[in-house]
N, C-alpha and C positions, 0 to 999 in steps of 0.2 A: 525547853531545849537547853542542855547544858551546854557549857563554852565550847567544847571538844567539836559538839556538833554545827557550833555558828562559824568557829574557827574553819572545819571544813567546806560547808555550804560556802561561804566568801569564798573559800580558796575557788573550788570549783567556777564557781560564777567569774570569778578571772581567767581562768585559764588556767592556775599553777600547779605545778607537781609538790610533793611534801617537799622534795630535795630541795627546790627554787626557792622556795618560800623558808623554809629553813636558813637557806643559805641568808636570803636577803635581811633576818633577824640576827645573822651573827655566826652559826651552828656552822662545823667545819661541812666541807661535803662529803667526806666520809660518812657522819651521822645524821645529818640534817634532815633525810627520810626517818631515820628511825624515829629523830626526836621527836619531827612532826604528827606519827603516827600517834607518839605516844599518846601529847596530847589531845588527838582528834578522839581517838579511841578512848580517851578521860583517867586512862590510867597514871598519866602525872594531871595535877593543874597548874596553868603558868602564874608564877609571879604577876604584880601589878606593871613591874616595866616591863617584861614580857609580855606580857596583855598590850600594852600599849605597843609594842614596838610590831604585833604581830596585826595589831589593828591598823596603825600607820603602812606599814605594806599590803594592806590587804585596802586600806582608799576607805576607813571608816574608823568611826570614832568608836573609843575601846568600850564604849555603853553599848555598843552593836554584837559585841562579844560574848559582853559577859552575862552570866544569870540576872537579867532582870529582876532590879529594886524598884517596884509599884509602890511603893512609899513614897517617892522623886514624879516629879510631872516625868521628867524625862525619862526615865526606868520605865513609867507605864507606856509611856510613846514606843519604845524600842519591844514591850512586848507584845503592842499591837503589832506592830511592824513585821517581829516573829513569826505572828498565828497572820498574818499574809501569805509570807513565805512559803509557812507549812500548809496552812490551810485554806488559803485563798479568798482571805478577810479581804474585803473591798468596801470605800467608803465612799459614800453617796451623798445624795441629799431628795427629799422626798418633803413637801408641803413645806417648805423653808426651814427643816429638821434634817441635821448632820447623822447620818443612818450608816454602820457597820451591816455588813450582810457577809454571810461565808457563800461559796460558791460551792454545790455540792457534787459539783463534775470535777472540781479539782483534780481531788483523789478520795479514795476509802474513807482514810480519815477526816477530809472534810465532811462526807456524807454523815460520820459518824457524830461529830462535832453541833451538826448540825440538825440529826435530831437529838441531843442534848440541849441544845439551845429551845428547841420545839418542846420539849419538857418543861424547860423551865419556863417559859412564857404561859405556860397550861396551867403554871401553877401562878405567877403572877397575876393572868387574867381572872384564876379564880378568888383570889387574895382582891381584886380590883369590884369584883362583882362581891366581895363579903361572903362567898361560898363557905371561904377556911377564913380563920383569926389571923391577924399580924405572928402570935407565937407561933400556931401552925406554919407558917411559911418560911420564917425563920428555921423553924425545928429540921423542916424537910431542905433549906437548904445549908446549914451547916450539919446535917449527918447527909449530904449528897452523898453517895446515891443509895444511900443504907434506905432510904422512904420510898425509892425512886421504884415506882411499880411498872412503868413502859420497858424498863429497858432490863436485859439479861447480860451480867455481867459476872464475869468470871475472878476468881479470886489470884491476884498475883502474890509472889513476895515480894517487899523490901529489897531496895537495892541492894541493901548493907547484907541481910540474909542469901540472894541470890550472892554476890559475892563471898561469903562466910561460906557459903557450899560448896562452889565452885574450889575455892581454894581449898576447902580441906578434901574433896574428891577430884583435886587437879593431876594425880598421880595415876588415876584410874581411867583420864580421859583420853581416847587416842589422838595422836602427833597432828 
């Protein structure tokens, strides 16, 4: 989830309009919606003290914001905390083992999520039981989901190419 979209999810989950929330970072109220748009919608990204100052009104620390860095204990903490949010990660505990589960009534994409998750544990178990090789599971999971034979998956583009399009047929598209 990129900033644009945690920046809004927080807003929401408070209560705030773009205007308020802008206002309360600085942003006159003339612009303060637009500004806010901008960013929710990703077409600007905020600065780091903008980050912060937008995390500070928003009651969260600016690592709640931003694109998670799983490199950092804490980075990964915030992007479990994300795939909550979105997907309805819930943590448990089961035989004195601290257990992540997705919940697939969420939404769609929980369901969706979560048979990915069900693939992969298909292939684990068989990696566990020696079916496939260490390389084998390796292989099938860094080319996910080029090996991935459960699931049909459609071919997207690039954000940078859906944006390259859009902009050079921005002329052609109606108001």
């Amino acid at each position: 989830m990129a900033i644009g979209e945690r920046i809004h999810f927080f807003r929401i989950m408070r209560g705030m309009t773009q205007k308020y929330l802008g206002m309360l970072v600085g942003f006159s109220e003339k612009s303060a919606d637009v500004r806010l748009a901008q960013y929710e919608t990703g077409s600007r990204k905020p600065k780091a003290d903008l980050t912060a100052a937008l995390a500070q009104a928003l009651d969260v620390v600016p690592q709640a914001l931003d694109i998670p860095n799983i490199d950092s204990y804490i980075g990964l903490m915030h992007t479990l905390f994300t795939l909550e949010d979105i997907y309805g990660l819930t943590i448990s505990e089961t035989d004195g083992e601290v257990c992540l589960k997705v919940s697939k009534d969420k939404s769609k994409d929980a369901a969706e999520l979560l048979k990915m998750l069900c693939t992969w544990k298909e292939q684990a178990d068989k990696l566990s039981a020696e079916e496939i090789s260490r390389e084998d599971y390796d292989q099938w999971r860094y080319n996910y989901p080029k090996f991935d034979t459960t699931q049909h998956w459609a071919k997207v583009p690039s954000k940078e190419l859906s944006d390259a399009l859009v902009e050079t047929f921005k002329d052609m598209l109606p108001d």
